[in-house]
N, C-alpha and C positions, 0 to 999 in steps of 0.2 A: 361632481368634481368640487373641491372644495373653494378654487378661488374662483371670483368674479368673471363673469365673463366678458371681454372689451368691447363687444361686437357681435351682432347676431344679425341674420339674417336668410339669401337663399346663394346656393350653385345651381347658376343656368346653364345647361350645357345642351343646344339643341329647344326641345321641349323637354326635357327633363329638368326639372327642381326638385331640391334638396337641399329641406330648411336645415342649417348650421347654425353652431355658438364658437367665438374665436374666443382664444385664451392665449394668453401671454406666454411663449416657450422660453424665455431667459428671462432674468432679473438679476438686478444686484441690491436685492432689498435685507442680502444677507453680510454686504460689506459693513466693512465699519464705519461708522457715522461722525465727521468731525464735522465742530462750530466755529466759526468764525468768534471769537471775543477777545475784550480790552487786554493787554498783555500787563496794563495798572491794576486795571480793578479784578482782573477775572472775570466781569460780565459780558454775560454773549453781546453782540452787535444784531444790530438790523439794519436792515437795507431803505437808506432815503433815496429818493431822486431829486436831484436838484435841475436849475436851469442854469445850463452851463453860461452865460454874460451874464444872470441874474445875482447866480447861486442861491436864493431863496426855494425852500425846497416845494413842490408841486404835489399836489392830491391829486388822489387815485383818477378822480374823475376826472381830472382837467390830463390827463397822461393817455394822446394820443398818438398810433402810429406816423411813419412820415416818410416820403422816399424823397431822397437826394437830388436834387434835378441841377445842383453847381452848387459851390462851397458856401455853405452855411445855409442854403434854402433850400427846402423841401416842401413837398406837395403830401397835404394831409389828408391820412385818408382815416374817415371818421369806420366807425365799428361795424354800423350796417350796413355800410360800402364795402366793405371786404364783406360781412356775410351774406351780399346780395350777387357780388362777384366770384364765387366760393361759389362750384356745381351741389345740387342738390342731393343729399344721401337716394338712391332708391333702395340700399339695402339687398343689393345683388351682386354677387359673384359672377359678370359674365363672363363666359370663356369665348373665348376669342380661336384660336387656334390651341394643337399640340405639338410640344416636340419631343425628342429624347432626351431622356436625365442627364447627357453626357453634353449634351450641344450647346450651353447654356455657361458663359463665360461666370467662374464665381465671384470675380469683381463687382460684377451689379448685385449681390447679393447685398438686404439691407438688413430686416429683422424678421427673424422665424415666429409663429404663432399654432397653436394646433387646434385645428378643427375638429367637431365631435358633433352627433347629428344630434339636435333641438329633443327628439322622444322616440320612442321607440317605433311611432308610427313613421318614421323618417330613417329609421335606422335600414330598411331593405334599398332606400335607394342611395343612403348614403355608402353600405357596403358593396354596392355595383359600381360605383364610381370608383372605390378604392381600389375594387381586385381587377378592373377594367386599367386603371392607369399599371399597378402593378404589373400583369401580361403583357402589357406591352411595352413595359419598364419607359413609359413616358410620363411627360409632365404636363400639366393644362396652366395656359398663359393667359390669365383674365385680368380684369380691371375694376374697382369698384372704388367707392368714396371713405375713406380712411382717416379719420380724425380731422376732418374739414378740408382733407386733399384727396382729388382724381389718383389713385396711385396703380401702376400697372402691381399682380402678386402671379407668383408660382406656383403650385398647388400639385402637391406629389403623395402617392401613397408612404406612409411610416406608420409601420409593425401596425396597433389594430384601426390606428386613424389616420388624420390626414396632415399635413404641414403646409402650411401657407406661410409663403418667405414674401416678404413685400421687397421692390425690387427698387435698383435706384435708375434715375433716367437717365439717358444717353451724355444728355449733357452735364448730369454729377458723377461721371466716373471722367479720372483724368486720362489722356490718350498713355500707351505704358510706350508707346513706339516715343515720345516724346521724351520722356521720364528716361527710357535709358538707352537715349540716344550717343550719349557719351560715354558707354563703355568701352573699353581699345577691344578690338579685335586678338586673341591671342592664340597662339599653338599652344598646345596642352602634350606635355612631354608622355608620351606610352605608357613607362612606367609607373608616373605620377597616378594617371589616369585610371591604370589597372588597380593601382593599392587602392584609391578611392572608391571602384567599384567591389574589391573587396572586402572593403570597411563596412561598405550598401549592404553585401549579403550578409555579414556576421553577424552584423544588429537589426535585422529583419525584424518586425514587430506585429502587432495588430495596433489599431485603432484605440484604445481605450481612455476614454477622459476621466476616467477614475482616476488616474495618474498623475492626472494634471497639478502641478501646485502652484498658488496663488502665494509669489514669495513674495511680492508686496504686503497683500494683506497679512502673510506671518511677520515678516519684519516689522511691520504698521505695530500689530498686535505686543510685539515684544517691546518695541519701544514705548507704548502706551504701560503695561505692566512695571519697565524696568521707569519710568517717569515716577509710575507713583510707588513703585518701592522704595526710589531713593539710588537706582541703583544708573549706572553708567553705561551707554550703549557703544561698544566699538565698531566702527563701520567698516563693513567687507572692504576687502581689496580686491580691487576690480581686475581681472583677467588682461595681460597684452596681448593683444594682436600678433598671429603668427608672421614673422616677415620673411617678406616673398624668398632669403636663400635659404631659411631653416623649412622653408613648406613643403620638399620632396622627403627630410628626415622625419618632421612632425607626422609625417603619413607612414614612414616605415615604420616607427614608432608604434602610432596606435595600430597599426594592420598586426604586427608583432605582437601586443598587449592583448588582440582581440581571439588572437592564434592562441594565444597562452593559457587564455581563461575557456577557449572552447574544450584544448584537449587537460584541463587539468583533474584531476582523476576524483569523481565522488567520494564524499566520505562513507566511510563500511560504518558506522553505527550512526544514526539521525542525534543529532544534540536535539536537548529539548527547547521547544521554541522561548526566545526571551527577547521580550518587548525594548525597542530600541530605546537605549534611556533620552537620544535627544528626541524621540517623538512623546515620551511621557512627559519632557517636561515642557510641549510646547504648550503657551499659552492657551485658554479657551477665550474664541473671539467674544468680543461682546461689543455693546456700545457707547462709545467715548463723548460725553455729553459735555 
């Protein structure tokens, strides 16, 4: 595999071990890169720390942690006190229990990684654990030490490897009963209801993140090109909110549009394919230094 691996080590499962290498499943090492500098000079900035009653600024070395214990005082805690308080790597996957892929709330979902077995002599037991979770379409709930933190991870079979989703803990996900507790209660009128579930089936889809577009990063990209072209950027106008007596027309509307376009009649000769001119003239990303 071409990139570095985060993490190696083994899956304990029972007495079964199977040494593994974790690797980073998302990045955004592919966004655009903006720097902070002088809006005078054009030159990039760097970051000082200063002491806030001082203001004189503070070296590397004298920049120690510190927890709050009342307003303005905190208890310091020097470097090898957290790395003496910090559990020790041992460099295992243990599993703990399993459940089903399905049981497993996605809110605690933190960041995915894909595992892949250490050499070929590891590859027989790492392939029994994949096609074992597989069959029985479940997940393994383990725990191991992850960047200097104890962190619970998930561990599921995906196509020929494995995915380890590191998970968040109870007490960093927010309660949702809390969160929207404030919703009104409302009756949802029949008809309303029906045109929206036939909006559901017309635009049935699959899954596909090929699809996905990053209109940030195109806007980001356009505005960075029309900057140094010289040239003027106008800003979208932002969509209104449907309000609550136009929302039963808004749905015959599109329930009608979506009617329209299912039975509208193919064309009897294929035109030949031509490339959308606004996707040819979208910028290529790059990086904005």
């Amino acid at each position: 595999m071409a990139h570095r691996a985060v993490w190696s080590g083994v899956i304990k499962i029972a007495e079964i071990t199977c040494p593994v290498k974790m690797y980073t499943a998302a990045t955004t090492s592919d966004r655009i890169s903006l720097n902070l500098v002088n809006r005078e000079t054009g030159n990039r900035l760097k970051r000082i720390y200063v002491d806030e009653k001082t203001d004189k600024p503070v070296e590397r070395e004298d920049q120690v942690k510190g927890y709050e214990t009342s307003a303005g005082h905190y208890v310091v805690l020097e470097p090898e006190e957290i790395a003496a308080a910090v559990p020790d790597s041992d460099k295992v996957l243990k599993v703990d229990n399993f459940i089903t892929c399905s049981e497993i709330e996605t809110t605690f979902f933190d960041k995915p990684y894909y595992l892949l077995p250490t050499s070929d002599a590891s590859a027989e037991a790492f392939v029994l654990v994949r096609e074992a979770l597989r069959k029985g379409k479940a997940a393994a709930i383990a725990h191991t030490v992850l960047f200097r933190r104890l962190r619970p991870v998930l561990i599921r079979a995906h196509k020929k490897g494995l995915i380890a989703t590191t998970l968040n803990f109870d007490y960093e996900v927010r309660s949702s009963k809390q969160v929207f507790k404030d919703i009104p209660k409302l009756k949802i009128d029949q008809e309303m209801l029906e045109l929206a579930e036939h909006i559901l089936t017309t635009k049935a889809g699959k899954f596909d993140p090929e699809k996905f577009e990053d209109r940030y990063e195109e806007a980001l990209a356009e505005l960075v090109k029309a900057k140094i072209e010289g040239r003027k950027v106008v800003p979208l106008k932002r969509p209104e909110p449907t309000k609550k007596n136009d929302l039963l027309e808004a749905l015959r509307m599109s329930a009608g549009n979506d009617d329209a376009k299912a039975t509208k009649k193919p064309r009897t000769r294929k035109a030949p394919a031509k490339k959308d001119a606004a996707e040819a003239e979208k910028p290529a990303r790059r990086k904005a230094s």
